[in-house]
C-alpha positions as CSV (number, residue, x, y, z in Angstrom):
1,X,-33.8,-47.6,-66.6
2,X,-33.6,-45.7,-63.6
3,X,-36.0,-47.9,-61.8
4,X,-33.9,-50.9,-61.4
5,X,-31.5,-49.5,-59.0
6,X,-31.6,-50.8,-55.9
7,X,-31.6,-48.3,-53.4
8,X,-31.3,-50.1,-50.2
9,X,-28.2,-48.9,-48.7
10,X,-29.3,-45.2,-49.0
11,X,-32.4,-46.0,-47.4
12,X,-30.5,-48.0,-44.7
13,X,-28.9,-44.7,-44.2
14,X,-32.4,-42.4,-44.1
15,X,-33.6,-44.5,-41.2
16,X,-30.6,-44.1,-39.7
17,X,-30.8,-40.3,-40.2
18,X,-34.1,-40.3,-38.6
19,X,-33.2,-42.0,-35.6
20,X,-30.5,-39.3,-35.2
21,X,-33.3,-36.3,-35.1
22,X,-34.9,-38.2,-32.4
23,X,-32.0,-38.7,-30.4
24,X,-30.1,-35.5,-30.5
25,X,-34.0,-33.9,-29.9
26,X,-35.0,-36.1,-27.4
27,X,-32.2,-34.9,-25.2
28,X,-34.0,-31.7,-24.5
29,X,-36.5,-33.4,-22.4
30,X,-34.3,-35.1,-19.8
31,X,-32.0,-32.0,-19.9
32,X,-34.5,-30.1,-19.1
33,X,-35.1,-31.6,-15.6
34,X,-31.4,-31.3,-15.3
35,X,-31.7,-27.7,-15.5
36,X,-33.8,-27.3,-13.3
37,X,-32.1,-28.5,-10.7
38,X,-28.8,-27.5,-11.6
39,X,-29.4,-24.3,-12.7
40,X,-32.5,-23.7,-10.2
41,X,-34.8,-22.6,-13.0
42,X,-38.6,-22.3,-13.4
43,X,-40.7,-24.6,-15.4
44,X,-41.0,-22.7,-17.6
45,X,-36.9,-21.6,-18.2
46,X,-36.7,-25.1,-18.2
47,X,-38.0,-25.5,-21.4
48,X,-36.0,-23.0,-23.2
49,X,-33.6,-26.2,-24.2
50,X,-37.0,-27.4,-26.3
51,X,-37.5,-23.8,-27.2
52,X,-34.1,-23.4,-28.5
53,X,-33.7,-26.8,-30.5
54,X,-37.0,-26.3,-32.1
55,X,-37.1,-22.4,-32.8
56,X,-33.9,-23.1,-34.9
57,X,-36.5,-24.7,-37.6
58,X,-38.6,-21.3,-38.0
59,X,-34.5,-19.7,-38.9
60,X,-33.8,-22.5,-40.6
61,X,-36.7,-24.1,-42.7
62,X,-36.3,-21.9,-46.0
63,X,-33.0,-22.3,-45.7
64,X,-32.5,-25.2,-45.8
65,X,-35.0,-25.9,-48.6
66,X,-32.9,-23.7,-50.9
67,X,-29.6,-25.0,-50.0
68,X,-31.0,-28.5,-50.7
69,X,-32.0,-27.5,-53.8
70,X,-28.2,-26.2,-54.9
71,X,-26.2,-28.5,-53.0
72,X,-28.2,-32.1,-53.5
73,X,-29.4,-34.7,-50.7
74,X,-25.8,-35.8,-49.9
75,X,-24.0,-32.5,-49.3
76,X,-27.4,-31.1,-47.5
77,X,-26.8,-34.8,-44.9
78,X,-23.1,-34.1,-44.5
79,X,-23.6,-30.5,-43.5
80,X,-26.5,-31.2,-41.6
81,X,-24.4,-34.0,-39.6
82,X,-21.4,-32.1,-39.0
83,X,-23.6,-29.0,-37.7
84,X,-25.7,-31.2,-35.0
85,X,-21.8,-32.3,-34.1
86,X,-21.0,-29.3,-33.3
87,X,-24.9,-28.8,-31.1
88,X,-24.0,-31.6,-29.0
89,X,-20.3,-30.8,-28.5
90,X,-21.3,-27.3,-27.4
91,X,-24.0,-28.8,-24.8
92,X,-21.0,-31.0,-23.6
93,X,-18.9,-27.8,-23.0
94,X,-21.7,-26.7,-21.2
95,X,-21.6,-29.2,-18.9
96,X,-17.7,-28.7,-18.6
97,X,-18.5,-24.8,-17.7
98,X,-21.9,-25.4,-15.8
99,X,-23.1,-22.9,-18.0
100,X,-27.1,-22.3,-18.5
101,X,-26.4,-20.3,-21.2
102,X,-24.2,-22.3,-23.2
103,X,-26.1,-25.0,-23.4
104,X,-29.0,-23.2,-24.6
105,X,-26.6,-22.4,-27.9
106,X,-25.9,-26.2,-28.0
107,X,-29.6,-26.5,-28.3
108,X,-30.4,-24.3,-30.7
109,X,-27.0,-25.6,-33.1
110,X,-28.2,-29.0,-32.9
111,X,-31.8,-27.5,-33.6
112,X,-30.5,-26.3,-37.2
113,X,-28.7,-29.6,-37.7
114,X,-32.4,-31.4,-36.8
115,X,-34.2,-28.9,-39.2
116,X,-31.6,-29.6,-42.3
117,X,-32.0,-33.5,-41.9
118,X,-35.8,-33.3,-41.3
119,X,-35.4,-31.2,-44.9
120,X,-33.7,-33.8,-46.4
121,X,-35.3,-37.4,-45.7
122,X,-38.8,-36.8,-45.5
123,X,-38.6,-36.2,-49.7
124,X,-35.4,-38.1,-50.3
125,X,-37.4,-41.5,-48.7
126,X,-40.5,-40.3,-50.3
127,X,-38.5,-40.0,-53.6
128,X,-36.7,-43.4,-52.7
129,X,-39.9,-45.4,-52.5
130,X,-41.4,-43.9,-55.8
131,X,-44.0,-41.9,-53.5
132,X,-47.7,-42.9,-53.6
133,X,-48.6,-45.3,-50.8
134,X,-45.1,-46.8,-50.6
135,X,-43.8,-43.4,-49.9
136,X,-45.9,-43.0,-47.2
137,X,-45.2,-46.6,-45.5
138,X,-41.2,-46.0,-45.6
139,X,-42.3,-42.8,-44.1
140,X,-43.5,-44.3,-41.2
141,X,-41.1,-47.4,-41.3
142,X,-38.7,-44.1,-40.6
143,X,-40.8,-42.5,-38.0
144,X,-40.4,-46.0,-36.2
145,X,-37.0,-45.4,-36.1
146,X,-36.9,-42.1,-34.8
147,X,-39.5,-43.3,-32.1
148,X,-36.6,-46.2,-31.5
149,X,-34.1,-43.4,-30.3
150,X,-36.3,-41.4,-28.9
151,X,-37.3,-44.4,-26.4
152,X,-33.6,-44.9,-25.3
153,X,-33.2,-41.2,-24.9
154,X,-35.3,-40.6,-21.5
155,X,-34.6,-44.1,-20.0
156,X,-30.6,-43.5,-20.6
157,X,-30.0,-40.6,-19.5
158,X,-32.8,-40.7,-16.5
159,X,-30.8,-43.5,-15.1
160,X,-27.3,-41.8,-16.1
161,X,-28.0,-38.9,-13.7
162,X,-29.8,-40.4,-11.0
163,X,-30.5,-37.9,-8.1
164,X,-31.9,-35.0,-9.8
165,X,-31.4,-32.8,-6.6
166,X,-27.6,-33.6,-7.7
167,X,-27.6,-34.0,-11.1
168,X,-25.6,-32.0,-13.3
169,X,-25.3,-31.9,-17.4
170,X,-21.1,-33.8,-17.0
171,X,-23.7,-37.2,-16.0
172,X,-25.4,-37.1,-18.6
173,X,-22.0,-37.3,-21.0
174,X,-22.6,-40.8,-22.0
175,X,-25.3,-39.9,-24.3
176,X,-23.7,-36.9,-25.4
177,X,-21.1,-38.7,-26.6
178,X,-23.1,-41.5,-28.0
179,X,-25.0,-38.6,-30.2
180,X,-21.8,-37.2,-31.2
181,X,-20.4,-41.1,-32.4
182,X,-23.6,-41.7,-34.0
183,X,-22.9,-38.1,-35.9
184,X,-19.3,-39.1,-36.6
185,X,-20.4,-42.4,-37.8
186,X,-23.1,-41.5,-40.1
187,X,-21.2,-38.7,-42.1
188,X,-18.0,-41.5,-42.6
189,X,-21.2,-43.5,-44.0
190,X,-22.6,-40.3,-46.0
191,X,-19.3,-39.7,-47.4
192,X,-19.0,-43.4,-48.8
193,X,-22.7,-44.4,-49.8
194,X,-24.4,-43.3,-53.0
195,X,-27.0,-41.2,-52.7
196,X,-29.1,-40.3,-55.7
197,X,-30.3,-37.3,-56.5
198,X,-33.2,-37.4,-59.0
199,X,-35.1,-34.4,-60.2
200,X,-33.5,-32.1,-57.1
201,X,-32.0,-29.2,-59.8
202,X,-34.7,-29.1,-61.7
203,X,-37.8,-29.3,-59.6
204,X,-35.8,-26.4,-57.8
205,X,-35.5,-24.2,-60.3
206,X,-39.0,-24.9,-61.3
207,X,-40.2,-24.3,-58.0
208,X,-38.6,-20.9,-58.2
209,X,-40.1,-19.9,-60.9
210,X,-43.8,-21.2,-60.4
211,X,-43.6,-19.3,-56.8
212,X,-43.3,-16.2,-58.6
213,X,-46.5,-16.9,-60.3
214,X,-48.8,-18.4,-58.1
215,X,-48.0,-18.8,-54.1
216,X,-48.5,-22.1,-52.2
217,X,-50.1,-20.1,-49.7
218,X,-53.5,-19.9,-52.2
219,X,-54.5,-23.9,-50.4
220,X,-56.5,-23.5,-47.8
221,X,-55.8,-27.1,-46.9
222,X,-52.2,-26.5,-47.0
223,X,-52.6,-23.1,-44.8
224,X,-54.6,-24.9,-42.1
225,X,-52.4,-28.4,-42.3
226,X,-49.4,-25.8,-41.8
227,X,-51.3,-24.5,-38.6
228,X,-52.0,-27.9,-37.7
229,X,-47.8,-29.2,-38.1
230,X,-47.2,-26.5,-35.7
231,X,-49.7,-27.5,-33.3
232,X,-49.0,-31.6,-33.5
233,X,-44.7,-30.8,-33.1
234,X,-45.6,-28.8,-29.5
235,X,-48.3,-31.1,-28.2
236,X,-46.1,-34.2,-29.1
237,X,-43.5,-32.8,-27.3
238,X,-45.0,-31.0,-24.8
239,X,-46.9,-34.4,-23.1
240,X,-43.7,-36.4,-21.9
241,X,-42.0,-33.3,-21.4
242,X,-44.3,-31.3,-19.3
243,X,-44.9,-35.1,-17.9
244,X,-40.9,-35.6,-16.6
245,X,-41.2,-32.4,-14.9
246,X,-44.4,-33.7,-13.0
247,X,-43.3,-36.8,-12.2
248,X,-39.7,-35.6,-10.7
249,X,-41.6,-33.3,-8.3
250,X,-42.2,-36.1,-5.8
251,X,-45.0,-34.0,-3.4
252,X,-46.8,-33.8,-6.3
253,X,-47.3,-37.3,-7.6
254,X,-50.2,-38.6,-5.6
255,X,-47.2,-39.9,-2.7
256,X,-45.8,-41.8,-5.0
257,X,-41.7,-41.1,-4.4
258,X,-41.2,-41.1,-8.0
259,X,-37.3,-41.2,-9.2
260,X,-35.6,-39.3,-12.3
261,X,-35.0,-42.9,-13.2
262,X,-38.4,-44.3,-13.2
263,X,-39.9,-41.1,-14.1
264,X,-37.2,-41.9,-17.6
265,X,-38.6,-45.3,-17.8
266,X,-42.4,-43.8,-18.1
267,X,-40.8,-40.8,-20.8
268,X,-39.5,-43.8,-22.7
269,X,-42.8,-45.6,-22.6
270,X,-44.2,-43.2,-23.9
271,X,-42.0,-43.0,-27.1
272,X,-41.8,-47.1,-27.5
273,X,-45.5,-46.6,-27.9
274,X,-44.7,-44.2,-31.1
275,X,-42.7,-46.7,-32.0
276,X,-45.9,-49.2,-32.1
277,X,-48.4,-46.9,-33.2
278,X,-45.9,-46.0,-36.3
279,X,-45.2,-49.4,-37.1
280,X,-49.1,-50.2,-37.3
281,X,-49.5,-47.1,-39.5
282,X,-46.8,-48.5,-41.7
283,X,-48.8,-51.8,-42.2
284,X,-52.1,-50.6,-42.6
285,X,-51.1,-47.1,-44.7
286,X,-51.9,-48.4,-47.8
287,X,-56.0,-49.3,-46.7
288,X,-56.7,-47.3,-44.4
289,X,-56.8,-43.1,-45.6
290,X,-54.8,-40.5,-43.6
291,X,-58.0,-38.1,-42.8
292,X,-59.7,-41.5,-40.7
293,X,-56.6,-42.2,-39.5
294,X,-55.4,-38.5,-38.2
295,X,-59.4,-38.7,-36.9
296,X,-59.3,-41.7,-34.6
297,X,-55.8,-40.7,-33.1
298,X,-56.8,-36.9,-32.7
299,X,-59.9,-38.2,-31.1
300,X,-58.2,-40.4,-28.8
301,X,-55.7,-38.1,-27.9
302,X,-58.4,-35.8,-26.5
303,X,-60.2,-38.4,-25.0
304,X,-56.8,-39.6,-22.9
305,X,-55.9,-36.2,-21.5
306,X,-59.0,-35.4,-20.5
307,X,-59.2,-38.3,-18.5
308,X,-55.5,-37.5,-17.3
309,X,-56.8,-34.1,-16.0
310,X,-60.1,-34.8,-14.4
311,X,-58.9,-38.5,-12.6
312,X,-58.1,-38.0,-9.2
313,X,-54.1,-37.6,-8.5
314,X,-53.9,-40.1,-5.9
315,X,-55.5,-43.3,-8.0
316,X,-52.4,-45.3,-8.9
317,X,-52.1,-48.3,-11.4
318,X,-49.3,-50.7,-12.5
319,X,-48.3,-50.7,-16.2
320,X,-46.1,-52.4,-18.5
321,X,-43.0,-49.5,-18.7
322,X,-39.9,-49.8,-20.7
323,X,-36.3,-50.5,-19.1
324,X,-33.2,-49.0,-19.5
325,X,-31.9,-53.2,-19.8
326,X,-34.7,-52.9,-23.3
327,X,-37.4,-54.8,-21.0
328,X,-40.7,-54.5,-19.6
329,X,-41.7,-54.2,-16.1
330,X,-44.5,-53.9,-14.2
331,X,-44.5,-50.4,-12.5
332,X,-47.1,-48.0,-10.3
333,X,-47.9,-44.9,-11.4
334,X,-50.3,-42.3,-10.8
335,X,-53.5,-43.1,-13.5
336,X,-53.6,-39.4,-14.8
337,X,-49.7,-40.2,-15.6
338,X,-50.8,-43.7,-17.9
339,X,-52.9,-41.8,-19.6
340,X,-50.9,-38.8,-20.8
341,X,-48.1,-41.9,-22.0
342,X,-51.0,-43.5,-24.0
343,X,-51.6,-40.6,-26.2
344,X,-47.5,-41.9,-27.6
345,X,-49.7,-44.6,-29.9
346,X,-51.6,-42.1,-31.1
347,X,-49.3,-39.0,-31.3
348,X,-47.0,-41.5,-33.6
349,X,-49.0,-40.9,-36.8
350,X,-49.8,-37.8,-37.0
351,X,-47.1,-35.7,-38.9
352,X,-47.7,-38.5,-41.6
353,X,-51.0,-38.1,-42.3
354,X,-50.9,-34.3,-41.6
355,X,-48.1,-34.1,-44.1
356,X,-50.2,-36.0,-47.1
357,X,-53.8,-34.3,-46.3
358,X,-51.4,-31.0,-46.6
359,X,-49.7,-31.8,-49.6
360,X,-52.6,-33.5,-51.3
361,X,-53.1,-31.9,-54.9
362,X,-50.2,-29.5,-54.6
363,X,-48.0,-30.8,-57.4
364,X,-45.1,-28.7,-58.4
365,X,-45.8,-26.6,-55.4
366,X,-44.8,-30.0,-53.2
367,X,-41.4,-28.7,-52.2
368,X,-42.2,-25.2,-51.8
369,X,-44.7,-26.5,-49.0
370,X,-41.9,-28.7,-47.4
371,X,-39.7,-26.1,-46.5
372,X,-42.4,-24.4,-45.0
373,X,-43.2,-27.4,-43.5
374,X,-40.1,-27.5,-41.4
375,X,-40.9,-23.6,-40.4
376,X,-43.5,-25.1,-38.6
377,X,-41.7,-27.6,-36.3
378,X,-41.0,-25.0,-33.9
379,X,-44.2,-25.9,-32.2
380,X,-42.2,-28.2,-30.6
381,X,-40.2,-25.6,-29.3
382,X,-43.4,-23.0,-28.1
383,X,-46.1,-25.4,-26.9
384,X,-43.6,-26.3,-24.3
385,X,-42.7,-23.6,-22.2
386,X,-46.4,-22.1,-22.8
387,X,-47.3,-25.0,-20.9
388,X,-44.6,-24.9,-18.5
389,X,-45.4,-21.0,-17.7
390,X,-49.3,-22.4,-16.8
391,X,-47.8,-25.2,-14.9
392,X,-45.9,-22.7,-12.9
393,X,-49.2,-20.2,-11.9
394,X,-52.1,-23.2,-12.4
395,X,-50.4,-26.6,-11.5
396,X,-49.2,-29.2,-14.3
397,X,-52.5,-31.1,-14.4
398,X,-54.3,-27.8,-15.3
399,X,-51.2,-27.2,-18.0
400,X,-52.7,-30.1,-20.2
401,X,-55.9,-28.1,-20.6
402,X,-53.5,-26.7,-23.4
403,X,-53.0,-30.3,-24.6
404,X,-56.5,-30.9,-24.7
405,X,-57.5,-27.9,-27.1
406,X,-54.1,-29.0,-29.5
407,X,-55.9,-32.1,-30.0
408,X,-59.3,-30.9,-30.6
409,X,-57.7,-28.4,-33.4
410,X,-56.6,-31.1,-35.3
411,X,-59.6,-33.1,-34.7
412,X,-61.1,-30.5,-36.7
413,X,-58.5,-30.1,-38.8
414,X,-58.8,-33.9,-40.2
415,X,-62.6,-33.6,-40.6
416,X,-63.2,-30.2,-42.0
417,X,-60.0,-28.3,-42.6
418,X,-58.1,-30.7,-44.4
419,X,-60.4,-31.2,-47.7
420,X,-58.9,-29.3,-50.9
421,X,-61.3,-26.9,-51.6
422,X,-58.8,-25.4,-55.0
423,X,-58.0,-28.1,-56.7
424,X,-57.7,-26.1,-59.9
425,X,-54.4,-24.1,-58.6
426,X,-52.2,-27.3,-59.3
């Protein structure tokens, strides 16, 4: 029976893939201040990295669902992996040519690689671990991960470049070329591991079929949930993002002479804290339900940036903050600033429980909806420079009033809008 295989070296592999989204996405932040400087951009131009990594999933989403459902999990991971090395080579060559534009391709290359894994391991995990309750745990065992990279992102390459008034893309090769061994390393891995592939030609063809016939689009659950992925990718991006920029404009940061390396440290907090809050959603997934849980965090969320807006800029604290040596020390930082890195435990669990309250009741239309599902990631790429253009003409506190509403919409999202109202459609 199928059931007795032992699947642990594949999943090894998933977690691994996910930490490799985080990474190669995570680099958009720090580069961003980068640009700025380098490049002597606005706020909001220098967001176009996020803009570009993440609009590649609204090209790429469909896509990718149809080629994964011809060429399998394994060929869909080795394509995927040799496309994101070709992202971050081309962001390297930018460096090389101290050209804006050129590494704004490297984003968006690297943005179709993210989209293609993102395609790939959320149902091969899911399918992995049997689905259900386990499904969702390794889920967020795998988010974990991806917060794991995503915390060494910032803090590396904030203290790799230093002096942001000097800092150019070239100092921040290290990580490049950590992203591209990682790549390199992970499709010798793909091409030796066995990956199985249950169900993936037949649910595709079925899927092609039944969309002719009835259209995943008839959920109202799944509509609003799809409305509410877009929302979650830009505001979870948008906060450290939008944060970095903040905190590397010295004047601004209640005369605290913040560096690009401490302002790193703070980024990184905040996505250790994903880690944390992803780790406790893995443990208590299987009692607690995703609506309670995507209403506590949405709720909080709110809560913390509007506190970060209306505190005064000059009230500083000390907090715990992740080192680039994987320690903690005790730092000062403006209070509005410890709040926005808070909203990392809470942000963490979100695209899980969205995901399921989404998907709940759609049956055979499941992988029609994932597809669109990764549509919807370029959130991450629009929230962004919105809020960088209102950072530019109101100030960046004012910018999180943008934050502030994203959370509130998927408050009511988790309360009203996520409730399967067609439950006969399956």
């Amino acid at each position: 029976m199928e059931k007795k295989q032992n699947y642990t070296l594949p999943i090894i592999v998933i977690f691994l893939l996910f930490a490799m989204i985080s990474f190669v996405t995570g680099l958009q932040n720090p580069f961003g201040v980068i640009a700025k400087s380098q490049f002597d951009v606005s706020n909001f131009a220098s967001q176009l990295g996020n803009f570009a990594n993440f609009i590649a999933y609204a090209c790429m989403g469909i896509p990718a669902g149809l080629m994964l459902s011809r060429l399998g999990y394994k060929k869909t991971s080795m394509t995927a992996v040799g496309v994101g090395f070709a992202g971050v080579l081309i962001m390297f060559l930018s460096g090389r040519l101290g050209s804006f534009p050129v590494y704004l391709a490297g984003a968006f290359v690297a943005g179709f690689s993210m989209c293609m894994l993102n395609t790939v391991v959320n149902p091969l995990l899911n399918t992995l671990a049997g689905g259900g309750k386990r499904g969702n745990q390794l889920i967020q065992f795998g988010g974990a991960c991806n917060s794991i990279a995503a915390t060494i992102v910032p803090v590396l390459v904030g203290y790799l470049i230093g002096d942001v008034t000097k800092a150019t893309i070239s100092n921040a090769d290290p990580a490049l070329f950590i992203a591209m061994g990682v790549f390199a390393l992970a499709f010798l891995v793909l091409t030796i591991v066995r990956i199985p592939e249950p169900h993936i030609e037949k649910e595709g063809d079925a899927a092609k079929v039944e969309a002719k016939s009835h259209s995943v689009w008839g959920f109202r659950h799944f509509v609003l949930g799809v409305i509410s992925i877009f929302i979650y990718v830009g505001l979870e991006v948008a906060i450290p993002s939008v944060a970095n920029l903040y905190m590397t404009g010295a004047e601004e940061v209640g005369g605290l002479a913040m560096t690009t390396a401490a302002a790193g440290t703070l980024c990184g907090t905040y996505w250790f804290l994903m880690f944390v809050g992803r780790l406790i959603g893995g443990i208590v997934g299987g009692k607690v339900s995703a609506r309670v849980q995507l209403t506590v965090v949405a709720t909080l969320v709110a809560v913390f940036v509007l506190l970060a807006i209306l505190m005064p800029t000059g009230v500083v604290v000390k907090m715990p903050v992740f080192q680039a040596d994987i320690s903690f020390a005790m730092q000062a930082v403006p209070i509005s600033i410890m709040f926005l890195i808070l909203c990392g435990l809470c942000t963490s669990v979100m695209w899980g429980n969205i995901f399921n309250l989404a998907v709940e009741g759609l049956g055979k239309y499941t992988a029609v909806a994932s597809g669109i599902f990764m549509m919807m990631v370029c959130g991450g790429g629009i929230i962004p420079p919105l809020q960088g253009w209102i950072a530019d003409t109101l100030g960046f506190m004012n910018s999180y009033w943008v934050i502030f509403a994203c959370a509130v919409l998927l408050l009511l999202y988790a309360v009203v809008g996520s409730r399967n109202g067609n439950k006969e459609n399956n």
